[in-house]
C-alpha positions in Angstrom: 0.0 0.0 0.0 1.6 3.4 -0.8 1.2 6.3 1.1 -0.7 9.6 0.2 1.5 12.4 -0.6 0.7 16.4 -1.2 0.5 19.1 1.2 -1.2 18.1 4.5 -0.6 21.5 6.0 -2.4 23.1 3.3 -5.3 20.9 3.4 -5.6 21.3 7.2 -5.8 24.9 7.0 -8.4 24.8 4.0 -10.2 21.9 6.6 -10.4 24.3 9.7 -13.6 25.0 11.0 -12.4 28.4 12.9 -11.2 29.8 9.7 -14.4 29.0 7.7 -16.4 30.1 10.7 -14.4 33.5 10.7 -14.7 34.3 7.0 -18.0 33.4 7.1 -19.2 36.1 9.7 -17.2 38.3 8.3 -18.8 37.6 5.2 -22.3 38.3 7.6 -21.0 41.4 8.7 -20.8 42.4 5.2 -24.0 41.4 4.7 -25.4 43.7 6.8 -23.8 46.5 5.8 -25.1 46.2 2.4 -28.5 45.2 3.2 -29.2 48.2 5.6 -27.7 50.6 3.0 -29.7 49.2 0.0 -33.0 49.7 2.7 -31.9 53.2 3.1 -31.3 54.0 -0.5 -34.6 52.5 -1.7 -36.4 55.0 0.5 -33.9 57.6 -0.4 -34.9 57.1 -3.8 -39.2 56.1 -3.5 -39.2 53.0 -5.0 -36.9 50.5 -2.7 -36.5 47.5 -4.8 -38.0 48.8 -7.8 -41.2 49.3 -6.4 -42.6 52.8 -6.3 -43.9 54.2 -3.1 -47.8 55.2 -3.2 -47.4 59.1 -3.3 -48.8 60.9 0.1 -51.9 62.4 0.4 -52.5 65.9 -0.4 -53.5 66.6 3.6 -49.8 64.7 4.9 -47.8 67.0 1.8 -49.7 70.1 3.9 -49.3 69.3 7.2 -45.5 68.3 6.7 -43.1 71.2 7.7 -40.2 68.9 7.9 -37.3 68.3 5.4 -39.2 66.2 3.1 -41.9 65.5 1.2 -41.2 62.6 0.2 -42.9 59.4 1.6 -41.4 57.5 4.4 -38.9 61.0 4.9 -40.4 63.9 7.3 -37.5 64.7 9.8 -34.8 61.7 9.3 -35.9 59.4 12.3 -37.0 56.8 10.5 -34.0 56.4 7.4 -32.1 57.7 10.3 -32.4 54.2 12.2 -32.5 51.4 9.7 -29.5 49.5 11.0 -28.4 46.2 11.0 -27.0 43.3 13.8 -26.0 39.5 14.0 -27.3 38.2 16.9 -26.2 34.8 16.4 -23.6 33.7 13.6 -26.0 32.3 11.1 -28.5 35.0 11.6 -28.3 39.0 9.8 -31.4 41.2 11.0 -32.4 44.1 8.8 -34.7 46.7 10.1 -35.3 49.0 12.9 -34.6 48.0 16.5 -37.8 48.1 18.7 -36.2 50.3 21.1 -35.6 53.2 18.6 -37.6 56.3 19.4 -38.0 59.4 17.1 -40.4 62.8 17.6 -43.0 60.7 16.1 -42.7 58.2 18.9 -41.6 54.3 18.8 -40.1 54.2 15.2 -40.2 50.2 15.0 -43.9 50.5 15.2 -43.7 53.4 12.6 -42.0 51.2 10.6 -44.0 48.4 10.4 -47.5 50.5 9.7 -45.6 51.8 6.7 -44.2 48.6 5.9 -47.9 47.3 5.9 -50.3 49.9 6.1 -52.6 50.6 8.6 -56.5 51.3 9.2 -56.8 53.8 12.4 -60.4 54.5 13.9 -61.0 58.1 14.6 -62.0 58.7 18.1 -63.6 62.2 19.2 -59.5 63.2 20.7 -58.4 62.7 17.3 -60.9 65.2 16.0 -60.5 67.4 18.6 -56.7 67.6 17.9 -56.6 67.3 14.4 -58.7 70.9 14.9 -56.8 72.5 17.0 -53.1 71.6 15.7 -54.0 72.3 11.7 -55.5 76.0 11.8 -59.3 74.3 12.1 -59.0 71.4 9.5 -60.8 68.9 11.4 -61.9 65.5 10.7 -65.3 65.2 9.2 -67.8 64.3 11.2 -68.6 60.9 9.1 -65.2 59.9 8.8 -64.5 56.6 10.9 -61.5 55.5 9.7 -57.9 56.9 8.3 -56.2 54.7 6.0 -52.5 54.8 6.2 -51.7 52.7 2.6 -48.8 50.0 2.9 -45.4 51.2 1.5 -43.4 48.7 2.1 -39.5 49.4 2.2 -37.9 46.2 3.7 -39.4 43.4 1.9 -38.8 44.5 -2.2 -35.7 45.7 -1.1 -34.3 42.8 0.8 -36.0 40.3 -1.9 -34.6 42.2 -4.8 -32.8 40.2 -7.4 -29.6 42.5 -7.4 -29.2 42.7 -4.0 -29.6 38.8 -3.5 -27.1 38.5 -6.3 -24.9 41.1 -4.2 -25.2 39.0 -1.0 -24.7 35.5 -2.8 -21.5 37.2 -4.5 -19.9 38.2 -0.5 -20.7 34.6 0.8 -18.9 33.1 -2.4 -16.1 35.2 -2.0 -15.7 34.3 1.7 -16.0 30.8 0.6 -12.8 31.2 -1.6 -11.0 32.7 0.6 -11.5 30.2 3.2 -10.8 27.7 0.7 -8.2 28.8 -1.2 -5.8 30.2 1.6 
């Protein structure tokens, strides 16, 4: 029987689970980094993964005194806190963290009524305060509902086929590198 030759210390580098294990979260880190940015651009932009934001109503444009008009921008808050984390080493989380607060209070729950829309029953407060805050614009008095419309910023953009090409690329490349060392 002959022996096996080559180069053993090669293949027990390319073999070690620590170095796949490190290029791998380092491939997550990257990850995140370019899924929280691609989130931020596609409301930056109105249409986050290629899907166009329904335009604000003509009371929100009026009412806004902010830096934007734009949907989803009013004073920064919300584009301000998309971030990303790993909590674990096979997990990358893409959003905004539940304890993030902005002028327009919790933003994570901001988030998700834009994200998916929202139907909010008009109480006799609501009336009251929509009267006194906008110079007498009040609610009518047959209005029982205000419907916020879905415009959803996190889902095209993290199922986009360019950025899933982008984060399949980063995983490949770690892959190599942990291979080919």
């Amino acid at each position: 029987m002959s022996g096996l030759t080559g180069d053993w210390d090669k293949l027990n580098n390319v073999l070690d689970p620590t170095r796949m294990k490190t290029k791998l979260v380092q491939a997550q880190k990257r990850v995140g980094v370019k899924a929280s940015s691609a989130v931020k651009k596609g409301i930056q932009s109105g249409a986050p993964g290629g899907q166009t934001f329904e335009p604000l109503s003509a009371f929100t444009v009026w009412m806004r005194t902010a830096i934007s008009t734009k949907p989803l921008i009013d004073n920064g808050d919300l584009i301000g806190n998309i971030t990303h984390e790993e909590p674990d080493d096979a997990t990358v989380w893409v959003g905004v963290k539940r304890s993030a607060k902005g002028k327009g209070g919790n933003l994570a729950n901001i988030a998700a009524v834009h994200e998916f829309g929202c139907t909010i029953r008009v109480t006799d407060k609501m009336r009251r305060g929509f009267a006194g805050k906008f110079r007498g614009l009040g609610i009518r008095k047959d209005t029982a509902f205000i419907h916020i419309p879905a415009r959803p910023f996190l889902a095209p953009t993290l199922s986009d086929p360019e950025l899933q090409g982008e984060i399949a690329e980063t995983y490949l490349t770690a892959l190599k590198e942990a291979f080919l060392a």
